[in-house]
C-alpha positions in Angstrom: 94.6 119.3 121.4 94.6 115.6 119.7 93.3 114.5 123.3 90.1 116.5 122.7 89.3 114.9 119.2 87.2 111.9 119.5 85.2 112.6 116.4 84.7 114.8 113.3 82.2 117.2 115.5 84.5 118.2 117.7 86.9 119.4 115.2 84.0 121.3 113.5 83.9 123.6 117.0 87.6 124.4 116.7 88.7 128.3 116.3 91.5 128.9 113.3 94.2 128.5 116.1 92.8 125.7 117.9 93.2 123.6 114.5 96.7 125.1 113.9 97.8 123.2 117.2 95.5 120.0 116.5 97.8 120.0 112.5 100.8 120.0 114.3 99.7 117.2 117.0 98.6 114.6 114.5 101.8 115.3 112.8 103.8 114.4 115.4 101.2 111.3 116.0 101.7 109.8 112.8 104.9 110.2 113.0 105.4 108.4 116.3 102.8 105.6 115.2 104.8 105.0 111.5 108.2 105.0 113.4 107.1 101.9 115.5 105.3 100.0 112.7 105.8 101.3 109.5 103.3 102.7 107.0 103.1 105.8 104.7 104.7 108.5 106.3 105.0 111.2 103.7 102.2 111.3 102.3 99.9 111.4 105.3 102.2 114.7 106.4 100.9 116.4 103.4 97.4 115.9 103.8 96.8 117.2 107.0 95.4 120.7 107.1 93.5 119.1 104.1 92.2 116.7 105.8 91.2 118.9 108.7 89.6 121.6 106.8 86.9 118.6 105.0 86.0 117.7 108.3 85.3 121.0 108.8 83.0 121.7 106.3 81.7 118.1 105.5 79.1 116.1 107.4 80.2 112.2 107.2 78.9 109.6 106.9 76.0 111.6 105.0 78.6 113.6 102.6 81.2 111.0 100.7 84.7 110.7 101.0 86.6 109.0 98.6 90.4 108.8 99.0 92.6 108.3 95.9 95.0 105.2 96.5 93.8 105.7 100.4 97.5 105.5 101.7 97.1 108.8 102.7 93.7 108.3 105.0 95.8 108.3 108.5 94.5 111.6 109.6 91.0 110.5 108.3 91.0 107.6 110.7 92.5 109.8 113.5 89.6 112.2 113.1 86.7 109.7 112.5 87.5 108.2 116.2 90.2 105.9 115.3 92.7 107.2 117.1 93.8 105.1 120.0 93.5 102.0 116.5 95.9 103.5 114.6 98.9 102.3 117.2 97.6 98.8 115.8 98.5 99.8 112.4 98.9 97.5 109.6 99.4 94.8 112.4 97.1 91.7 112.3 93.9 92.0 113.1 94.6 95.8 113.6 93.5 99.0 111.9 94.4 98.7 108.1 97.0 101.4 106.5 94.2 101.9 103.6 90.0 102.7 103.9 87.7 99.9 104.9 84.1 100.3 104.6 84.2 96.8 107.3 86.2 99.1 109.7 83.8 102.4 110.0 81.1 103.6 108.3 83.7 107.0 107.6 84.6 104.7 104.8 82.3 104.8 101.8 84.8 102.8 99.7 87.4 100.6 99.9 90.5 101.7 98.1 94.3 100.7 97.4 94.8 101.4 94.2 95.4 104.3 92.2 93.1 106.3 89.7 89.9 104.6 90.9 88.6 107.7 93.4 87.0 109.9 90.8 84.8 107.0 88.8 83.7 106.0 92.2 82.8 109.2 93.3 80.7 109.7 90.3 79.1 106.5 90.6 77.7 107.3 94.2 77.0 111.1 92.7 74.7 109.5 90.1 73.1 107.5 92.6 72.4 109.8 94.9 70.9 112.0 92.2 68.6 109.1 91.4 67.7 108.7 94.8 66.6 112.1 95.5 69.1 113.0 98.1 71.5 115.9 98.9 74.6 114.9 99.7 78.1 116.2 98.9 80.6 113.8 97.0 84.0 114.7 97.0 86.6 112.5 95.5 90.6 113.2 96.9 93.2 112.5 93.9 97.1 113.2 93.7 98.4 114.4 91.1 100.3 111.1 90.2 97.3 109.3 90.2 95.5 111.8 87.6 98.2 110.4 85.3 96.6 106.8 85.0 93.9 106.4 82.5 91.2 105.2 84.3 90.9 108.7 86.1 91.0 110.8 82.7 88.2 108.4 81.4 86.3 109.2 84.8 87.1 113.0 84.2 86.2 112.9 80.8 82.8 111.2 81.5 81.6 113.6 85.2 82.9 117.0 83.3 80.2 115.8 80.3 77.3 114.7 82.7 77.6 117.9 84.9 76.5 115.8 87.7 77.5 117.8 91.3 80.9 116.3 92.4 84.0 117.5 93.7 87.2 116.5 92.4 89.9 118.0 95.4 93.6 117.4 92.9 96.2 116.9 95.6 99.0 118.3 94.0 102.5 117.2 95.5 104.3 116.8 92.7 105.4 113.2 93.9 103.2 109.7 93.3 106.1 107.4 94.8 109.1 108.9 92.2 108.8 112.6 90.9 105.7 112.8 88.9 106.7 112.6 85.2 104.8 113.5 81.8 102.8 116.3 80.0 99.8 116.5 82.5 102.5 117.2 85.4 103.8 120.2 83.2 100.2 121.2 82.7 100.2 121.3 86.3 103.3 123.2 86.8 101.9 125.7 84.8 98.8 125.7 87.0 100.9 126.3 90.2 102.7 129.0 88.8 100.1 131.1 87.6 98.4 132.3 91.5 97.5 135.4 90.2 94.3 133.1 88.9 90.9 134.1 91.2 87.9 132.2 92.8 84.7 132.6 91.4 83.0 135.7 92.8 79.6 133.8 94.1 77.9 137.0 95.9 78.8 138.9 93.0 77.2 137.0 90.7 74.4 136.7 93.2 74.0 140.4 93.3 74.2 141.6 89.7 71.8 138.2 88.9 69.4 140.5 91.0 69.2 143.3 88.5 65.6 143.7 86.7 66.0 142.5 83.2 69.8 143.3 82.8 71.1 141.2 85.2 71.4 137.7 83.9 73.0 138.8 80.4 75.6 141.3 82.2 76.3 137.8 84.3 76.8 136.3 81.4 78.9 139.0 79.4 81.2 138.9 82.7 81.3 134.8 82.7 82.6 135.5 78.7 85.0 138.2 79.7 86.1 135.9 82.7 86.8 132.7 80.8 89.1 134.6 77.9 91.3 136.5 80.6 91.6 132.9 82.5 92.7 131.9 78.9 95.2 134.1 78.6 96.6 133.9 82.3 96.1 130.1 82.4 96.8 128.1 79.0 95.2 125.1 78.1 92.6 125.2 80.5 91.8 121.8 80.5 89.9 120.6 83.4 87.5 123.7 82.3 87.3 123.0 78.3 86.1 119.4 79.6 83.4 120.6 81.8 84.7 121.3 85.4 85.0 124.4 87.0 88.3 124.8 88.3 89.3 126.3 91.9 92.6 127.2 92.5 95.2 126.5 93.3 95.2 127.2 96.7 97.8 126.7 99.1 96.9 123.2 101.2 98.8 124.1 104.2 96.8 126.7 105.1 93.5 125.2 107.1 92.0 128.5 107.4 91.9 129.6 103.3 91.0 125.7 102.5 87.8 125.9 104.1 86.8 128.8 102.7 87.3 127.1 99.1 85.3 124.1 100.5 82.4 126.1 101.8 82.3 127.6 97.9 82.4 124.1 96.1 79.1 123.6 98.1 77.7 126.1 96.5 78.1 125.7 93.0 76.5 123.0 90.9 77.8 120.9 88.2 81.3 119.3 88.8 83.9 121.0 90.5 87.9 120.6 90.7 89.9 122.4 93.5 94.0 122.2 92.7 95.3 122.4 96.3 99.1 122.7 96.6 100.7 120.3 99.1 103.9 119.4 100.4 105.0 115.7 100.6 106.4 114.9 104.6 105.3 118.4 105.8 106.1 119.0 109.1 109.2 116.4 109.3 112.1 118.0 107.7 114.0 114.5 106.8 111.0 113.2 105.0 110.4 117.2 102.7 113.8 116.3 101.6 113.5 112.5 100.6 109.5 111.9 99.9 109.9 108.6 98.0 111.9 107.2 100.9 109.5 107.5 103.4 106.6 106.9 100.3 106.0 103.7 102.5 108.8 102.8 104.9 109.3 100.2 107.5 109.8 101.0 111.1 112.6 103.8 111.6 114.6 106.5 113.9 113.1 109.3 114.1 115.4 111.7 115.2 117.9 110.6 112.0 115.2 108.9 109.9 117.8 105.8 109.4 115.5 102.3 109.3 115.9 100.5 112.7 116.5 97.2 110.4 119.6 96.5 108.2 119.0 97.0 104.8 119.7 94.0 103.0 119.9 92.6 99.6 116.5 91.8 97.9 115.1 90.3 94.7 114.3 93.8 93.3 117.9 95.0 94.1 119.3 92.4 92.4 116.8 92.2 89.7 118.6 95.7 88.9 122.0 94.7 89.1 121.2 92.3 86.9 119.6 93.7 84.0 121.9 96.6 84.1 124.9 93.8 83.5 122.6 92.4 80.4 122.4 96.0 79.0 125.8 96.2 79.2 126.4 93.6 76.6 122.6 93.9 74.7 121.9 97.3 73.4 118.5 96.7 72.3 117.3 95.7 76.1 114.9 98.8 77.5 113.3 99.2 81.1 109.8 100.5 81.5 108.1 101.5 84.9 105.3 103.2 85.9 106.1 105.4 88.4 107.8 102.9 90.3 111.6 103.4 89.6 112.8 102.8 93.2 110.9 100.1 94.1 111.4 98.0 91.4 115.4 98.5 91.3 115.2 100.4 88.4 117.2 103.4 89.5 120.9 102.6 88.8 119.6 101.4 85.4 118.4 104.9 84.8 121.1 106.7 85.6 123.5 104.8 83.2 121.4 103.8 80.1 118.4 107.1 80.4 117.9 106.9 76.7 116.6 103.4 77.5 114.8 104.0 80.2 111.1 105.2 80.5 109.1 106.2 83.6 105.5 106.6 82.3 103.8 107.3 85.5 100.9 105.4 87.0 100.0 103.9 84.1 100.2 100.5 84.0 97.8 99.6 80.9 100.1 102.2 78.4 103.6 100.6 80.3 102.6 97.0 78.2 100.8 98.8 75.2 104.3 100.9 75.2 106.4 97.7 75.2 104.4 96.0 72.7 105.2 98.4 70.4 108.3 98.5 71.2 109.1 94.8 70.8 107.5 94.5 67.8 110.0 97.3 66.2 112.8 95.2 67.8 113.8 95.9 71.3 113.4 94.2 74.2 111.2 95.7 76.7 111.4 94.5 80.7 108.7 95.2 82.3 108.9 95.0 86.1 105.8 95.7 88.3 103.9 94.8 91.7 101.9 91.7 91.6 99.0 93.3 92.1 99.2 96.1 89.8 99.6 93.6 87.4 95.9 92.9 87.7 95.6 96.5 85.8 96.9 95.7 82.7 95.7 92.1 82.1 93.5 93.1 78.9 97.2 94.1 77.1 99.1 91.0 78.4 96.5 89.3 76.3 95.8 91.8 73.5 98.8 93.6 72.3 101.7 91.3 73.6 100.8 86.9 74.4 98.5 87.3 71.1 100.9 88.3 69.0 104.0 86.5 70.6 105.9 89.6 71.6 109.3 89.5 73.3 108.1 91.5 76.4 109.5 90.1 79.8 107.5 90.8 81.9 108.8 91.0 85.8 106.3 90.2 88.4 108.0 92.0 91.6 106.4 91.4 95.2 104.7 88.3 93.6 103.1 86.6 97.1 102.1 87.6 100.6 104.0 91.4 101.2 101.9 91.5 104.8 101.3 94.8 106.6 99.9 96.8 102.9 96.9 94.1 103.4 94.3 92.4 100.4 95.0 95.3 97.7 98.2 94.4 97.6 98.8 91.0 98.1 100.8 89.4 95.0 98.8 85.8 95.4 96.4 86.1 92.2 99.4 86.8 89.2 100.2 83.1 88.8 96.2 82.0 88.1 95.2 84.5 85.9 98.4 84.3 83.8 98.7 80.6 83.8 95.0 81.1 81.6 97.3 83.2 78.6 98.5 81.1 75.6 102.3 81.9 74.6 103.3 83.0 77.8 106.1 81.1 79.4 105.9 81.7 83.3 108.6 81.2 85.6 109.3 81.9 89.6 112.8 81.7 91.0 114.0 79.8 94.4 116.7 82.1 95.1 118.9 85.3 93.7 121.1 83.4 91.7 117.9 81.6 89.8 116.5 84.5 89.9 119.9 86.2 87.4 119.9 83.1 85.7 115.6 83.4 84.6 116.2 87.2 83.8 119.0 86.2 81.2 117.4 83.0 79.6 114.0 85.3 79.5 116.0 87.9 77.6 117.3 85.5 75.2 114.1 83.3 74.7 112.5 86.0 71.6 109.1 85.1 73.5 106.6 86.4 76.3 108.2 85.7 79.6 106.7 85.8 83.2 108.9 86.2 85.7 107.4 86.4 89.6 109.6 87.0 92.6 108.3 88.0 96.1 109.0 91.1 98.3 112.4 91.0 100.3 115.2 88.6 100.6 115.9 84.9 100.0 114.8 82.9 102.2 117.1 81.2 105.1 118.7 78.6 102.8 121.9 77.9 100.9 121.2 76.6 97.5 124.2 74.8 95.9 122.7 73.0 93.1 121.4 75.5 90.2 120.9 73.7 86.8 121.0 75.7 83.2 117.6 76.8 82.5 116.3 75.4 79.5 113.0 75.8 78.5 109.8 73.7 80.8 112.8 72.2 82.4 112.1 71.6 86.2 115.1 70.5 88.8 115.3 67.7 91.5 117.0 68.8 93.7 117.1 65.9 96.1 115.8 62.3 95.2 113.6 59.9 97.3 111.0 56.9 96.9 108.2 57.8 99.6 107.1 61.4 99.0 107.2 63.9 96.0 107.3 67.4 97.1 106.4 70.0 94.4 107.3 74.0 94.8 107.7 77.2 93.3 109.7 80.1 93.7 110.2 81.2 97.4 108.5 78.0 98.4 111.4 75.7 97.4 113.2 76.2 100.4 110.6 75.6 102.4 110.3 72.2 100.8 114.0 71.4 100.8 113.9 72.0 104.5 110.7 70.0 105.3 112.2 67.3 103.3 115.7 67.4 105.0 113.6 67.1 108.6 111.5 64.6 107.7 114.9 62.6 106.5 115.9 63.3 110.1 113.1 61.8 112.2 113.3 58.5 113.9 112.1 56.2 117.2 113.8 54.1 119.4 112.9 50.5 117.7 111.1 49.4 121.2 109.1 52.8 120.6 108.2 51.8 117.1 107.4 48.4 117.8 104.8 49.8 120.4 103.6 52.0 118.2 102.9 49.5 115.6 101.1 46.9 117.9 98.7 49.5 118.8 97.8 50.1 115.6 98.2 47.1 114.5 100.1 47.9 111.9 103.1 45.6 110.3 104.6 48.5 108.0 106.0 52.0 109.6 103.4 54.3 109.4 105.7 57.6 109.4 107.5 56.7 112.7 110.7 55.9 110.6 112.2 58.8 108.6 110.7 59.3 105.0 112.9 60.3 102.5 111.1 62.9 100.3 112.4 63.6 96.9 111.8 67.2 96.2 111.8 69.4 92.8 112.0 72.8 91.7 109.4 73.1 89.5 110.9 76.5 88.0 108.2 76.6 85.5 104.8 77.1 85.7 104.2 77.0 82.0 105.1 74.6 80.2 105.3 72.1 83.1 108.0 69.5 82.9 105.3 66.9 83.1 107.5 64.4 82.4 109.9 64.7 85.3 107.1 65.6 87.4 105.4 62.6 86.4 107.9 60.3 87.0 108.4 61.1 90.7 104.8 60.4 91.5 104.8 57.1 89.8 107.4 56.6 91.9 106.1 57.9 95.1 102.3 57.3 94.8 102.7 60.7 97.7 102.3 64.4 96.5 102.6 67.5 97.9 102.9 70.7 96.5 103.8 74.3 98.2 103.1 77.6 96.3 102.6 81.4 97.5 99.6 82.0 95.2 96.2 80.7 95.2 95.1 77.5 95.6 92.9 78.0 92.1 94.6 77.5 88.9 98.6 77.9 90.2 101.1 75.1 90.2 98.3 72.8 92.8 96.3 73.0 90.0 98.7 72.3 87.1 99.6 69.1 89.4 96.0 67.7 89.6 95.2 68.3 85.8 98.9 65.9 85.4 97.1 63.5 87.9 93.8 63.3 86.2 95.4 63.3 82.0 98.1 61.2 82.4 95.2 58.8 83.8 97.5 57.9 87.1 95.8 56.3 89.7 96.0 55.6 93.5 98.1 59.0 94.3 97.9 60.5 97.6 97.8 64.8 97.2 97.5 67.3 99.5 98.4 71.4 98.2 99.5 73.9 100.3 98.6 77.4 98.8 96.4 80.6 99.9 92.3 79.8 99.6 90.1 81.0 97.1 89.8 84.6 99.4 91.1 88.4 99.5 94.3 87.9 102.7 94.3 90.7 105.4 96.9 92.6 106.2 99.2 91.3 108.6 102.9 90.1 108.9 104.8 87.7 106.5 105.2 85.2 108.9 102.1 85.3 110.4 99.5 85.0 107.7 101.6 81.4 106.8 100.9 80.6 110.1 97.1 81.4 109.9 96.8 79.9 105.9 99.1 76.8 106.9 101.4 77.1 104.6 104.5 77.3 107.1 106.9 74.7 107.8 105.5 73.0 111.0 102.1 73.2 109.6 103.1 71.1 106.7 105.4 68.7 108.5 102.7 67.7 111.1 100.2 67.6 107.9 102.8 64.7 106.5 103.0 62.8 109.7 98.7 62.2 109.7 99.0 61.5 105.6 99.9 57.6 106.5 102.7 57.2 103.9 103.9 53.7 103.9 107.6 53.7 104.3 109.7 50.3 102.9 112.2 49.1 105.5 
């Protein structure tokens, strides 16, 4: 049946059966496609008889879709003639695993984070209105989404402006861990009670008809109607706020769904639907363990084992390591939101759970909660993505760096994390936080650093930043790891012709750029020929060049002194980050340059460009960005550094 399916018209000519059989082939699709590459498996199971059914009853690009988060927008793509894309997924310069308006016009919005769906949707509802058109806007939101605060405000304002918008609650019970929180058990209460029924249009349409009795009996039922929903359903709060609730319905069945669509068209003013879904429907393994295959990496299908070796990684060991600290420090508390699993929080719940709090997708209340907490005492770590940082900027500032807070603050998948694509990519943290007075901001080269930042951020009584990428270490042994002290950078290997700066995951890199440069030298008839062609009396980078490279540890405060020092010295600088190019630890270098007045230096900075990156892998976007190891060694060979015999 997928065969037949080119675009949303011919799913509209399916019969009931037809689109039974097409559910179950782009089930098995995705599944095949996110077994080779990766991707979001689970969630893109649940919406597919969903997804089917708006198809159905839509017209796009004329009536909007907005998808929540998008991670769930596979079968979207399938059926908006992406099909034979999606076995690029999430590669480079393939289809992308979220919507892009740049890769059909399907896409009315770009999305990748949560909570955002609704206030977009009512934006384009407004402006449609204003324009004078038709169209239906239907916004598509999990239920772990509606927890963050930007979608209540969104709620809040489309229920007032009774402006005609759908609101279609994708109720799983999961976001990436179980949903958490008093709007889930409002929920649960709302799935529980199916004796609740649809509006009765015709019947409203008939009785309406009646000569002068017929709109006040209309309205006597509509009073009637709302107290006995009252008293089946509690709290009925999407109602009291100005929506007219649907549901909930069961989202697995194609046939009912449509039905309920066909009636949202119908009725004016905003409208939510509560369909009931199933995370990983369809694929047994992933029912059973939705937040596993949440997002996975490429994996067996018939056992659902990952075809790579799981191996130790920052967030793991992040983990370990706090639970060891809260072992011996009772007032240490972890926060998340909604990401327990993913940030190695999990063991840490298990053993301390009266000091651990999941507060769902809600990343602005996680650093006003430990804020408050801090300033009562504790000490609240705070690990989220990179790029959900960006959400709760306003009370890094406000509530905790203003009033000098101990809140450490763990900046996981900090960096390029590849395949998700430019909504999550962790390369902005380091630029806007560097901007924050009383923040101390530090990025480990390896796991060990890593323990050792965690503990001295604990013990500092301050605001701490602490960024560490997605994954493992990277392919080098460190022996050397200094005590950290505060602003205290380390050399870790000394030199007179180059000084090579980096941060974090980028420290290896510059150990082993420097160790190969050290390495490189020409037969002394080669050189000499060399030399008389340019005429040249010195060695011009022939010989090898002994770089002396340093770990600058901390962003903020920058051990300028140190730093300093080695480019006196040097007179060559080069400096290696995973952020931006704007305002990271390039930056920090040049204002050094420029204050401490030192002239003559030689700088080139290696870091991602002032731009949003694609998706793509690891590996490959260094390549593309030059920030990989050959790229910068053949950089250094054209740079001309004199080298002393």
């Amino acid at each position: 049946m997928l065969e037949k399916i080119n675009s949303p018209e011919d799913v509209k000519i399916l019969n009931d059966e037809a689109k039974k059989q097409l559910a179950e082939d782009i089930r098995n699709y995705i599944l095949e496609i996110v077994a080779e590459n990766g991707g979001h498996l689970a969630s893109n199971l649940g919406v597919v008889e969903l997804t089917i059914a708006l198809h159905s009853v839509f017209d796009l690009p004329k009536d909007k879709i907005v998808w929540d988060v998008g991670h769930q927008a596979y079968v979207h793509k399938i059926l908006t003639g992406r099909k034979e894309q999606l076995k690029t997924l999430r590669k480079l310069n393939g289809i992308a695993g979220f919507p892009k308006t740049s890769e059909s016009e399907m896409d009315c919005f770009n999305t990748g984070h949560s909570s955002t769906s609704i206030s977009a949707a009512l934006g384009m509802a407004r402006a449609r209105d204003i324009e004078g058109k038709n169209n239906n806007v239907i916004a598509v939101i999990g239920d772990g989404a509606l927890t963050g605060g930007m979608a209540l405000e969104a709620l809040n304002d489309a229920g007032y402006s009774k402006t005609r918008i759908t609101v279609i609650l994708n109720d799983n019970e999961m976001s990436i861990s179980k949903n958490i929180g008093g709007l889930n058990m409002f929920l649960s209460k709302l799935r529980t009670k199916k004796t609740y029924t649809k509006s009765n249009i015709s019947a409203k349409k008939i009785i309406k008809k009646i000569p002068v009795i017929g709109k006040p009996i209309v309205k006597i039922v509509q009073k009637i109607k709302r107290g006995i929903k009252q008293l089946i359903i509690p709290k009925m709060f999407f109602e009291d706020i100005g929506f007219r609730y649907l549901g909930p319905v069961d989202g697995h069945n194609e046939a009912e769904l449509e039905r309920m669509l066909k009636i949202t068209k119908e009725l004016d003013g905003p409208i939510l639907l509560h369909v009931l879904t199933k995370k990983g429907k369809g694929y047994k393994i992933a029912e059973e363990n939705p937040d596993k295959f949440h997002a996975t990496g490429p994996f067996n299908i018939e056992n659902g084992e990952s075809k790579k070796a799981k191996k130790p990684d920052y967030s793991k060991i992040f983990g370990q390591k706090l639970v060891e600290l809260a072992r011996k420090n009772d007032r240490i508390v972890a926060i998340t939101a909604s990401m327990k699993d993913g940030t190695g929080l999990s063991n840490f719940a298990k053993e301390f759970p009266n000091r651990f709090f999941d507060i769902g997708i809600a990343e602005q209340h996680a650093l006003g909660l430990a804020a408050g907490m801090a300033k009562e005492g504790t000490i609240p770590v705070v690990p989220i993505y990179s790029s959900f940082y960006q959400r709760c900027y306003d009370q890094v500032i406000h509530d905790i760096a203003m009033q000098n807070l101990p809140v450490v603050m763990c900046v996981d998948r900090a960096g390029i994390v590849g395949a998700d694509g430019e909504t999550h990519q962790g390369t902005l943290d380091m630029a806007f936080f560097r901007l924050v007075p009383n923040l101390t901001i530090l990025a480990p080269k390896d796991f060990k650093e890593l323990e050792d930042m965690l503990e001295f951020a604990i013990n500092l009584k301050k605001p701490v930043i602490i960024r560490y990428p997605r994954g493992g270490e990277e392919n080098y042994k460190f022996i050397q790891h200094e005590e950290i002290k505060l602003g205290k950078a380390e050399i870790l290997k000394e030199g007179q012709d180059l000084t090579i700066i980096a941060i974090g995951k980028m420290v290896a890199r510059a150990i082993k750029i420097a160790e190969n440069l050290e390495k490189r030298d020409i037969k002394e008839q080669e050189q000499k020929s060399i030399n008389e062609n340019l005429g040249l009396e010195k060695n011009l980078n022939e010989k090898s060049i002994k770089a002396e490279v340093i770990n600058a540890r901390f962003l903020k405060p920058l051990n300028k002194e140190t730093i300093k020092k080695s480019i006196i010295k040097t007179k060559n600088v080069i400096t290696i980050e995973d952020g931006t190019i704007i305002n990271g630890l390039a930056t920090a270098i040049k204002e050094l340059i420029i204050d401490e007045k030192l002239e003559d230096i030689n700088i080139k900075s290696y870091a991602y460009p002032d731009e949003f990156i694609k998706h793509g892998g690891v590996e490959e976007l260094e390549k593309i960005y030059g920030i990989d190891e050959q790229n910068i060694i053949e950089d250094i060979k054209k740079m001309k550094i004199p080298i002393e015999k």
